[in-house]
GUNUMI-597501 format. One line per 8 residues: number of its first residue (from 1); for each residue x, y, z of N, C-alpha, C. Coordinates in pm, whole numbers, plus 50000, padded with zeros to 5 digits. Layout:
<recs>
NUM) X,Y,Z,X,Y,Z,X,Y,Z; ...
</recs>
This chain:
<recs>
1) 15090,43006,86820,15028,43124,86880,14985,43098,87024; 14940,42996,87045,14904,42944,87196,15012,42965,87284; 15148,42925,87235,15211,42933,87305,15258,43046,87398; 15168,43161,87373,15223,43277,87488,15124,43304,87562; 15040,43156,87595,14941,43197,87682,14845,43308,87736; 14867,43397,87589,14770,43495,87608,14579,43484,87615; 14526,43520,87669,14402,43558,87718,14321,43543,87596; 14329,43648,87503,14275,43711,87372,14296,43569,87216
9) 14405,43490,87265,14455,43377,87155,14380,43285,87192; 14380,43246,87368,14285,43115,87385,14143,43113,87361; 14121,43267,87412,13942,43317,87334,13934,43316,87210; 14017,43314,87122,14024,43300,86937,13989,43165,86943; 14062,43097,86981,14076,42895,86953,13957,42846,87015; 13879,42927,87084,13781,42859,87188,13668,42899,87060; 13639,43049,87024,13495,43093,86940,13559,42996,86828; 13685,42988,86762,13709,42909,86667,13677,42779,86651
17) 13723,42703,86756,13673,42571,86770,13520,42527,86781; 13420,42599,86868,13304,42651,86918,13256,42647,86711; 13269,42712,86692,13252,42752,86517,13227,42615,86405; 13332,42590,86436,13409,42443,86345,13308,42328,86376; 13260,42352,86497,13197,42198,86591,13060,42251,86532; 12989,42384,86537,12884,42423,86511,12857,42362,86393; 12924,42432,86285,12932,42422,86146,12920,42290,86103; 13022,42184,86173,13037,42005,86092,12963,41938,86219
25) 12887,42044,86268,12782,41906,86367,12874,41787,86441; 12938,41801,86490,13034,41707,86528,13029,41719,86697; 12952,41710,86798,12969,41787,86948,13038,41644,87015; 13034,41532,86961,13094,41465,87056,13230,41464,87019; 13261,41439,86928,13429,41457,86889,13459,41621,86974; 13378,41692,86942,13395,41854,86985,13449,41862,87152; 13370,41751,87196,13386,41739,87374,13533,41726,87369; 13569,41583,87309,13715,41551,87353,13758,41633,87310
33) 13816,41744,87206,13844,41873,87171,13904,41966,87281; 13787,41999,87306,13736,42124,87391,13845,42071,87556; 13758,41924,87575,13864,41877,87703,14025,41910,87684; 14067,41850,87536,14213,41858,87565,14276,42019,87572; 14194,42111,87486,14221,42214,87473,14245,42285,87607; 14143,42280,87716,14148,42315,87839,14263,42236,87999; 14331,42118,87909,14398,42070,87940,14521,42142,87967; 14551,42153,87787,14647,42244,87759,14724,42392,87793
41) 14608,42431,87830,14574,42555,87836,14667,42535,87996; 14575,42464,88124,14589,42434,88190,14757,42423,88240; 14799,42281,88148,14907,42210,88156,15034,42317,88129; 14996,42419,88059,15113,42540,87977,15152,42624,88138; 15030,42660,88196,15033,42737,88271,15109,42731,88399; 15063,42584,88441,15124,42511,88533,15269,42523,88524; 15316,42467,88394,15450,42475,88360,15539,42534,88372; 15483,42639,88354,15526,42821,88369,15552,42875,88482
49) 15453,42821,88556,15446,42846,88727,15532,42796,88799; 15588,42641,88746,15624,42570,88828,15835,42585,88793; 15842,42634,88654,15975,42718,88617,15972,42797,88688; 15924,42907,88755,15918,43013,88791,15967,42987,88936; 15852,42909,89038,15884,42885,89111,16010,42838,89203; 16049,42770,89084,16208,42641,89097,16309,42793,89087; 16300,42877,89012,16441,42925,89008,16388,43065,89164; 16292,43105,89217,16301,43223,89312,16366,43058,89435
57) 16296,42981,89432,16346,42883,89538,16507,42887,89513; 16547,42845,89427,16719,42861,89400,16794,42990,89443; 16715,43071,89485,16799,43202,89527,16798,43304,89429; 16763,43261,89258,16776,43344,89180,16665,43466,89161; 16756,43607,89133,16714,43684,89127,16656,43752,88958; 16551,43766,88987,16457,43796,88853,16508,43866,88762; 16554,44004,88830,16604,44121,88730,16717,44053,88633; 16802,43899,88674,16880,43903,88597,16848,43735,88562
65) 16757,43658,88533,16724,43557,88509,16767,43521,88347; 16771,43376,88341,16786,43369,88219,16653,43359,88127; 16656,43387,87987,16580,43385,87874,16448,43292,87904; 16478,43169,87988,16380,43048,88001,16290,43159,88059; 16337,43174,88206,16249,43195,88350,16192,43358,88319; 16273,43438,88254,16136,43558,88201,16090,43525,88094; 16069,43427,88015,15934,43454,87925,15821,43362,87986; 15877,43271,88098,15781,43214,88257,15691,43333,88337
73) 15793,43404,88334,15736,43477,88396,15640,43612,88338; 15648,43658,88220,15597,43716,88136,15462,43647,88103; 15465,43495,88077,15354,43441,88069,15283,43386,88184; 15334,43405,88228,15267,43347,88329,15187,43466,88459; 15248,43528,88448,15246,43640,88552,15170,43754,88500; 15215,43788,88383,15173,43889,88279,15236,44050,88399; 15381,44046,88396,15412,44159,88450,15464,44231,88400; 15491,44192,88259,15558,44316,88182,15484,44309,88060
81) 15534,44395,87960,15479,44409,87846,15558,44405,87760; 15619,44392,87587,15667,44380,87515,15785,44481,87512; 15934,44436,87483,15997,44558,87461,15950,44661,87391; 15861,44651,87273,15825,44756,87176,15726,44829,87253; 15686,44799,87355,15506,44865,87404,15598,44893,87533; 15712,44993,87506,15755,45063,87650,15683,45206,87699; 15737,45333,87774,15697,45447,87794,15574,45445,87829; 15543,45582,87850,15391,45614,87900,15263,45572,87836
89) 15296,45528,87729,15197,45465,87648,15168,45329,87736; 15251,45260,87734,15237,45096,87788,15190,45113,87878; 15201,45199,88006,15185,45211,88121,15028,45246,88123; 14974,45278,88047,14830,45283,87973,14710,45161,88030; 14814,45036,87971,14747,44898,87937,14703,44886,87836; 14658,44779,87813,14571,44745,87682,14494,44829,87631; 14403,44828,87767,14257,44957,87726,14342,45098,87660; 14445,45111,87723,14457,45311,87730,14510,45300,87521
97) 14581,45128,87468,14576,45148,87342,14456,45159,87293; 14352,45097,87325,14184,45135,87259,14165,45215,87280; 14161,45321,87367,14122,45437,87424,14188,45542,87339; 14294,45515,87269,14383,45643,87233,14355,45641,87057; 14345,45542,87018,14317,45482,86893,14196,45526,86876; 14040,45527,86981,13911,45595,86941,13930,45747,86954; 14023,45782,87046,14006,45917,87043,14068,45950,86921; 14180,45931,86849,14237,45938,86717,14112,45975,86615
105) 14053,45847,86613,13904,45808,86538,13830,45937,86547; 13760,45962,86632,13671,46073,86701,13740,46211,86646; 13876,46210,86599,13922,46351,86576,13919,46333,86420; 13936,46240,86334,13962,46246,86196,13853,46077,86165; 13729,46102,86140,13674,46024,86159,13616,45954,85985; 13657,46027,85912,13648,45912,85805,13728,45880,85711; 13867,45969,85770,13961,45887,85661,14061,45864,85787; 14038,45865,85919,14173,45847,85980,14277,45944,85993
113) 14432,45910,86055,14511,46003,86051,14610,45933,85951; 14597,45857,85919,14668,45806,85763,14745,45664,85834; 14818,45594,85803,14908,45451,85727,14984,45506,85839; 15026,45396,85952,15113,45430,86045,15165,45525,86144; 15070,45624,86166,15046,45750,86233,15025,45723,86327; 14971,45626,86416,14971,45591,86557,15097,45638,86709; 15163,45576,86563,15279,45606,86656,15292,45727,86667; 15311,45813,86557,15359,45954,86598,15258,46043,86637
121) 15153,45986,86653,15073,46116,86684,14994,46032,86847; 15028,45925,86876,14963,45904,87024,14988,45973,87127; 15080,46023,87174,15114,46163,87279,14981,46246,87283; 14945,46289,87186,14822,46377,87149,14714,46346,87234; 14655,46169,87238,14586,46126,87256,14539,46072,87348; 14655,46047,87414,14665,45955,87527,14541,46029,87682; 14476,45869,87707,14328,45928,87816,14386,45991,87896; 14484,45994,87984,14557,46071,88127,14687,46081,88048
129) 14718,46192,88103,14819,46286,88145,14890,46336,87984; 14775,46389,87946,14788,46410,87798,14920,46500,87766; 14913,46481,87613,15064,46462,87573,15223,46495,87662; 15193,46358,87768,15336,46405,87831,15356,46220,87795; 15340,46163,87710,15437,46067,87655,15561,46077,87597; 15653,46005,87613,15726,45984,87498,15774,45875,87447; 15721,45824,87336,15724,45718,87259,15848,45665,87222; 15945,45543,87227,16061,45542,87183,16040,45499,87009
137) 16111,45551,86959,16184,45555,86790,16150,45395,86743; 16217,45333,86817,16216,45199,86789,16098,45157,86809; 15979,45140,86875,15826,45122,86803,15770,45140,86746; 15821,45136,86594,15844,45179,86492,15607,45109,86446; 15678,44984,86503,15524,44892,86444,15390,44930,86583; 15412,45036,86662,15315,45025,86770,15156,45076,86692; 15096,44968,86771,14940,45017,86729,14852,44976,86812; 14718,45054,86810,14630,45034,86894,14636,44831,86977
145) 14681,44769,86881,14661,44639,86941,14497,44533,86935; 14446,44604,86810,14279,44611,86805,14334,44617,86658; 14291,44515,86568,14262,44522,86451,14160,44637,86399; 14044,44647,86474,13935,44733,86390,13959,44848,86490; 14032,44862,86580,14045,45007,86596,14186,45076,86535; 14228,44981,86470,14420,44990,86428,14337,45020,86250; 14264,44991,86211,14174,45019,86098,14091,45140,86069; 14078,45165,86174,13951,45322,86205,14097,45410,86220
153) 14164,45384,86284,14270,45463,86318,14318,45500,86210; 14362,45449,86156,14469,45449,86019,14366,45503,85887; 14246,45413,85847,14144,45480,85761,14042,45552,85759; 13985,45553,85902,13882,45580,85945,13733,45538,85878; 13647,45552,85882,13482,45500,85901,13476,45437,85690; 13592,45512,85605,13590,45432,85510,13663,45356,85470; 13755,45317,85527,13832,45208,85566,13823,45094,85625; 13709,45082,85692,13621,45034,85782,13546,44980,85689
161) 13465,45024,85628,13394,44990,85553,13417,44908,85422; 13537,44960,85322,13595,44842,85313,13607,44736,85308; 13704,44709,85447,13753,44609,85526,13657,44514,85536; 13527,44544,85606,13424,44494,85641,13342,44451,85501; 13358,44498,85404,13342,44476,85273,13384,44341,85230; 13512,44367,85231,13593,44271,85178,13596,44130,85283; 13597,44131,85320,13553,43991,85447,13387,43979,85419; 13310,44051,85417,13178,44015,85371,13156,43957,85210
169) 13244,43980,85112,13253,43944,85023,13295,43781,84985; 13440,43773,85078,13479,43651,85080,13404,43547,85174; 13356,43601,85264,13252,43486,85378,13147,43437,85281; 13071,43550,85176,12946,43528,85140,12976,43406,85035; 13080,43467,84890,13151,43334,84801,13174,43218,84864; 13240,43173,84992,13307,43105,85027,13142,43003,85071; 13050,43038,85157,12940,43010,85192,12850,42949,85069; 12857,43036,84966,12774,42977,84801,12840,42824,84781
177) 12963,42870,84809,13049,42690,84771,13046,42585,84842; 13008,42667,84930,12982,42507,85065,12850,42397,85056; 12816,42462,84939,12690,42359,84924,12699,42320,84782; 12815,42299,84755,12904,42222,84649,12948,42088,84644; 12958,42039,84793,12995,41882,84779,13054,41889,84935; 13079,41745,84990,13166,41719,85095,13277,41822,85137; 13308,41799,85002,13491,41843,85038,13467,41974,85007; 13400,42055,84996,13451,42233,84945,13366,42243,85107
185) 13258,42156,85111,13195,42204,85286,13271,42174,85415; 13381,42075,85382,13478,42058,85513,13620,42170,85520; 13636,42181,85353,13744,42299,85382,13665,42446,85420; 13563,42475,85357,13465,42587,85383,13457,42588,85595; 13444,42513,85603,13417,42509,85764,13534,42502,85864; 13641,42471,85779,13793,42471,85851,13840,42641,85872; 13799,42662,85705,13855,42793,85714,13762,42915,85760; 13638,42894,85773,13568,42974,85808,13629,42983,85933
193) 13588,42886,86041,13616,42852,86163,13739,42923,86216; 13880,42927,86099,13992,42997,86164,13969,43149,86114; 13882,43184,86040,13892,43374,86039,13814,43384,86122; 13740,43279,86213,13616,43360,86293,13733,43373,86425; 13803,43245,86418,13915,43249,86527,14015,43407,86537; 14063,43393,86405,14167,43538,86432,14084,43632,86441; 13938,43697,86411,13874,43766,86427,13904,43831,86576; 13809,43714,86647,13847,43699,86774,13946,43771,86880
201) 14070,43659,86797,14203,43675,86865,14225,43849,86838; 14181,43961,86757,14234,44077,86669,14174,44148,86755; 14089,44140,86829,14015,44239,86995,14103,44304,87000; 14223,44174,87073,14344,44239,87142,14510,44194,87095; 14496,44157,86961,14605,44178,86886,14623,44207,86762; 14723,44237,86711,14716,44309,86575,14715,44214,86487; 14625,44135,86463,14644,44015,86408,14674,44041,86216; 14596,44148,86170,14631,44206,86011,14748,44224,85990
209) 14852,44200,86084,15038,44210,86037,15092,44148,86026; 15037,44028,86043,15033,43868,86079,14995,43812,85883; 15092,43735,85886,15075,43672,85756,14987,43531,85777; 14992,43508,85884,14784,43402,85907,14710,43456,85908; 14688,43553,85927,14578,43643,85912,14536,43636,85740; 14637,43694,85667,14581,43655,85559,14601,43564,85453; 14661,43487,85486,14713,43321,85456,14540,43293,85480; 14505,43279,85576,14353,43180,85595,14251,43269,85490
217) 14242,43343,85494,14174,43482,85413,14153,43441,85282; 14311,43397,85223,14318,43402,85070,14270,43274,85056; 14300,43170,85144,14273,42997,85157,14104,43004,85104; 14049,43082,85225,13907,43070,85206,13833,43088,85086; 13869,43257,85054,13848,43281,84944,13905,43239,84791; 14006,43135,84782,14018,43058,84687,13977,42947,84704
</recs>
């Protein structure tokens, strides 16, 4: 997941790690951690920059680069956005998906507009230049990009509730067991540590479509 140098993933691994170190009392191991992590972070970026650089020096032209030097430049640059997040929607940004997803919310506010409706009904919604989108067919999976607003959206305020249910359920079990022995308190703190992480990371990605998302989920809670 690191690897696309997104913003929203390194803030997951950072409250995550931050979490883990809290939890097993560990801050000096946590330092060297934290150092290499910011290394990394660092070292990816550089990398990216420095691909990038090498091929405009070569004469080569972007629009037709190979596979390496635009996803360099995608990460690195952050100048485009996903084939699936094309049209007037994308042109939005991030925010204009939160923005369109609460206004959704705000119109059908406790059950939502139902299971995958985002897509077809964002034109409606959209903050500027209302419904003159047009969404292509093939973003078939587009969504707010916000777990809990991709949740309000879809179920609205009892769906939400829920959700928030059910993660309060498994945090609370999972917490009773941690004062079970060594070993249920080091896996208890691993896995806590990574749902607080995808939590995180789910601001600004859809992380619930994601089979880690609930891979760590079921871990915990078993």
């Amino acid at each position: 997941m690191t690897a696309t140098a997104s913003r929203g993933i390194w803030l997951g691994a950072l409250c995550g790690t931050l979490a883990y170190l809290g939890l097993a009392r560990r801050w000096r191991r946590g330092a060297v951690v934290l150092a290499v992590m910011v290394l990394a972070f660092w070292g990816f970026n550089a990398l990216m920059q420095a691909r990038l650089d090498a091929f405009i020096r070569s004469g080569g032209n972007l629009s037709h680069a190979p596979p390496t030097v635009t996803s360099a430049r995608d990460i690195r640059l952050k100048s485009t956005l996903s084939q699936k997040n094309t049209d007037d929607l994308s042109s939005q940004g991030r925010w204009g998906f939160v923005m369109t997803g609460l206004r959704m919310w705000r119109r059908y506010p406790l059950f939502g507009v139902g299971p995958g409706e985002f897509l077809e009904r964002a034109a409606e919604f959209l903050p500027e230049r209302k419904g003159q989108a047009s969404i292509a067919a093939e973003s078939s999976s587009l969504d707010p990009h916000n777990i809990y607003v991709a949740i309000l959206t879809d179920a609205g305020a009892v769906g939400m509730l829920g959700f928030l249910g059910m993660l309060a359920l498994i945090i609370a079990r999972a917490w009773r067991r941690r004062g079970e022995g060594s070993d249920k308190k080091a896996a208890v703190d691993v896995l806590l540590a990574g749902v607080i992480a995808l939590s995180v990371v789910g601001l600004a990605h859809d992380v619930h479509l994601e089979r880690l998302w609930w891979i760590t989920l079921g871990f915990l809670h078993g």
